[in-house]
N, C-alpha and C positions, 0 to 999 in steps of 0.2 A: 499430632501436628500442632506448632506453635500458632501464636495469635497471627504472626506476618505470612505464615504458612498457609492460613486458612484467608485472610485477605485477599492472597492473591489467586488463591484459587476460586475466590468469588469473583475474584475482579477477569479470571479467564473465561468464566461460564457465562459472564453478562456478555464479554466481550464475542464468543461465542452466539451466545441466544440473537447479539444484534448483527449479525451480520447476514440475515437471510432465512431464519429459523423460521418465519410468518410467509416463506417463497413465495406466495398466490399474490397474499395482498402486495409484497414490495415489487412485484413485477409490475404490476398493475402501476406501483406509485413510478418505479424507476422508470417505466416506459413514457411517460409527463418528462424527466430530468432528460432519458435518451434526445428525446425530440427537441427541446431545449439547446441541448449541444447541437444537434446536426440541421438546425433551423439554418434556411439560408442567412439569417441575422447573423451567424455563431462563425469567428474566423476559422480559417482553414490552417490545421495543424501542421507545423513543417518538424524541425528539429526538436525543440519543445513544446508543453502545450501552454496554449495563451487563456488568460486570465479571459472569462464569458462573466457576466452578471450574476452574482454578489463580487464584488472585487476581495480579495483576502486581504483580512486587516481590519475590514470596513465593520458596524454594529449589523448584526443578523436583521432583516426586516422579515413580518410576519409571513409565509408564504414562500421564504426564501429554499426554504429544505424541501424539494419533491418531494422526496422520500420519506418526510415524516420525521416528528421530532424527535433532539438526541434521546437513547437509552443509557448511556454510562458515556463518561468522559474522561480518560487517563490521560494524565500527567500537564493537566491546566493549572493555573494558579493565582487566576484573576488577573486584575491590571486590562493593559492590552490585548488584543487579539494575536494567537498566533499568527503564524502565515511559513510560506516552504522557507527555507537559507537561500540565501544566494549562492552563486559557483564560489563568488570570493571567500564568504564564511567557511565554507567547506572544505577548499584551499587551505587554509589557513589553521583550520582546526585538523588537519590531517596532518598537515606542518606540524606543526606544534606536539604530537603525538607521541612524532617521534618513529615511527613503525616506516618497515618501507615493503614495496610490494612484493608477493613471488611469483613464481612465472607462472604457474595455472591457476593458484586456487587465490580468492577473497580472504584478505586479511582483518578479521575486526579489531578495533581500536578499544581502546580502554575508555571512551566515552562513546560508545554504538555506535560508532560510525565500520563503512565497510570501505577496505583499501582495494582496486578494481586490479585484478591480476596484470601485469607486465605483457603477458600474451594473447588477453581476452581482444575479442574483434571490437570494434570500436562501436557497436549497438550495445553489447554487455557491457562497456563502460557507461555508456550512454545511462544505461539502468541502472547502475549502480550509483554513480552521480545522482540521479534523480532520486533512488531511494533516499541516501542522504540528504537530499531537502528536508524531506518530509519524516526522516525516520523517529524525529521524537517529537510530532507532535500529535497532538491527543487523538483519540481513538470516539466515531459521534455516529451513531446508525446514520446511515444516509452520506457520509458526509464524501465529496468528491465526484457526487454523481450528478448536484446542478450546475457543477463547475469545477472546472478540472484543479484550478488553483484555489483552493477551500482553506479554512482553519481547523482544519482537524479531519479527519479521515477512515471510513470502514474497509473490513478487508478487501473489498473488489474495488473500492475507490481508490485503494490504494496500488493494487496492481496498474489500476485503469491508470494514475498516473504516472509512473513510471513506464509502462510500456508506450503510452502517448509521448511520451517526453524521446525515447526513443525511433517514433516514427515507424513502430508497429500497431496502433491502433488509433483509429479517428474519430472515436467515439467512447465513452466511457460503456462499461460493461459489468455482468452483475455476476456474484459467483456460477450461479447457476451455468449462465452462458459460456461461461471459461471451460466448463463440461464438455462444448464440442470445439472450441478453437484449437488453432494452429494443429500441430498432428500428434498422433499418440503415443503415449509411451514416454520415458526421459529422457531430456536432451542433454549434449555434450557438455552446454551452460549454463541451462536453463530449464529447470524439472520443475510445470504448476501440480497442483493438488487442489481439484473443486469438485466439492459438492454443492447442494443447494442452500445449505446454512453457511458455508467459511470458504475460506478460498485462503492459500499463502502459495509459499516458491521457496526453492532453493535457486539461486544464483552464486555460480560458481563455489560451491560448497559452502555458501552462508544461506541460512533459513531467512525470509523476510516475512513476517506475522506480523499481522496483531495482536495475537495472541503474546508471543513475544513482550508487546512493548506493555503487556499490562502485567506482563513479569518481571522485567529491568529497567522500563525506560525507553525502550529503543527494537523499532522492528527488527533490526538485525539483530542475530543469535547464530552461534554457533554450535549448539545444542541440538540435536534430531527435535522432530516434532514427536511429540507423545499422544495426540489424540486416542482415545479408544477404540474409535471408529474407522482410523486412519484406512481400515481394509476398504471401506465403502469408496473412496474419494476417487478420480479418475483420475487419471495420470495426462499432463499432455505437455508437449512444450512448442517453442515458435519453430517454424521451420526454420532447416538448417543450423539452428543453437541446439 
């Protein structure tokens, strides 16, 4: 294995180890971030989800991460703080692309974005939109569980937003719990895969990982998942998708 070979497969095993490998204590920490969101202070989520205290963009203040501070960080580069794309940048960069869509399956773009099937119900575009916010920016333990709109984001932070964004969940959520959500088995649209350490999705035949985006760039992938463990992970997806 060459030098960028072995990089990145450092960079999939951090991205791994932080996504819930410590389960006891991040439960412990994410249940402080859960409460946070669903405080009466905290809006109530409709079509997307709204920006709760740290604003994204904003300097991290001490305290700000429930969940404990970053373990790895992919694809930052200093400067400014990230934050999700707007619908226009997204537009526009899917324009620009050039690609157009097919009638069932997710098309990826030659810069990781995901084009939303012609025929998908208009929740799975919803997600797929939303993945696009957020699909390149960096990978932070914790990051999307003391607010939905974060600068960077862990594997369940990151479902947690897209499916919020969707107006399938009102509350962020941590792999582990993604174990008994919506019903079992894979859906028409929408196949999760959670254990208590990682959590990703296929949506309409595009993977969304983090693990992914510490191998290209970009949660979306067209690529199966290779876990080794992938036997263990549970299977579930939303109802009706």
């Amino acid at each position: 294995m060459g030098r960028a070979g072995l990089i990145g497969a450092a960079l999939s095993a951090l991205v791994l180890a932080g996504c819930g490998s410590s389960a006891q204590q991040l439960s412990a920490r994410r249940a402080d971030a859960v409460t946070k969101v669903t405080s009466p202070a905290a809006p109530i989520l409709h079509a997307h989800p709204q920006a709760v205290d740290p604003v994204a963009g904003s300097a991290p203040q001490a305290g700000d991460s429930p969940a404990g501070p970053a373990v790895v960080s992919v694809g930052s580069s200093g400067g400014p703080l990230p934050q999700p794309a707007s619908n226009a940048v997204i537009r526009r960069q899917l324009a620009e692309s050039g690609q157009s869509a097919s009638a069932n399956e997710a098309t990826l773009t030659s810069n990781g974005l995901a084009i939303a099937p012609i025929d998908a119900p208009p929740v799975v575009q919803e997600i797929i939109n939303a993945g696009n916010e957020i699909a390149h920016l960096p990978y932070r333990f914790g990051g999307g569980h003391g607010t939905f709109e974060d600068t960077a984001y862990d594997c369940s932070g990151s479902l947690s937003f897209v499916f919020a964004a969707a107006g399938l969940l009102g509350t962020t959520v941590t792999s582990g719990q993604l174990m008994t959500w919506g019903k079992p088995g894979p859906g028409k649209w929408i196949t999760v895969f959670a254990a208590p350490g990682h959590t990703f999705m296929y949506v309409a035949g595009l993977r969304f990982d983090t693990v992914a985006l510490a191998q290209t760039g970009s949660r979306w992938s067209n690529t199966p998942a290779d876990e080794p463990d992938l036997s263990s992970f549970v299977v579930r997806h939303p109802p009706g998708l």
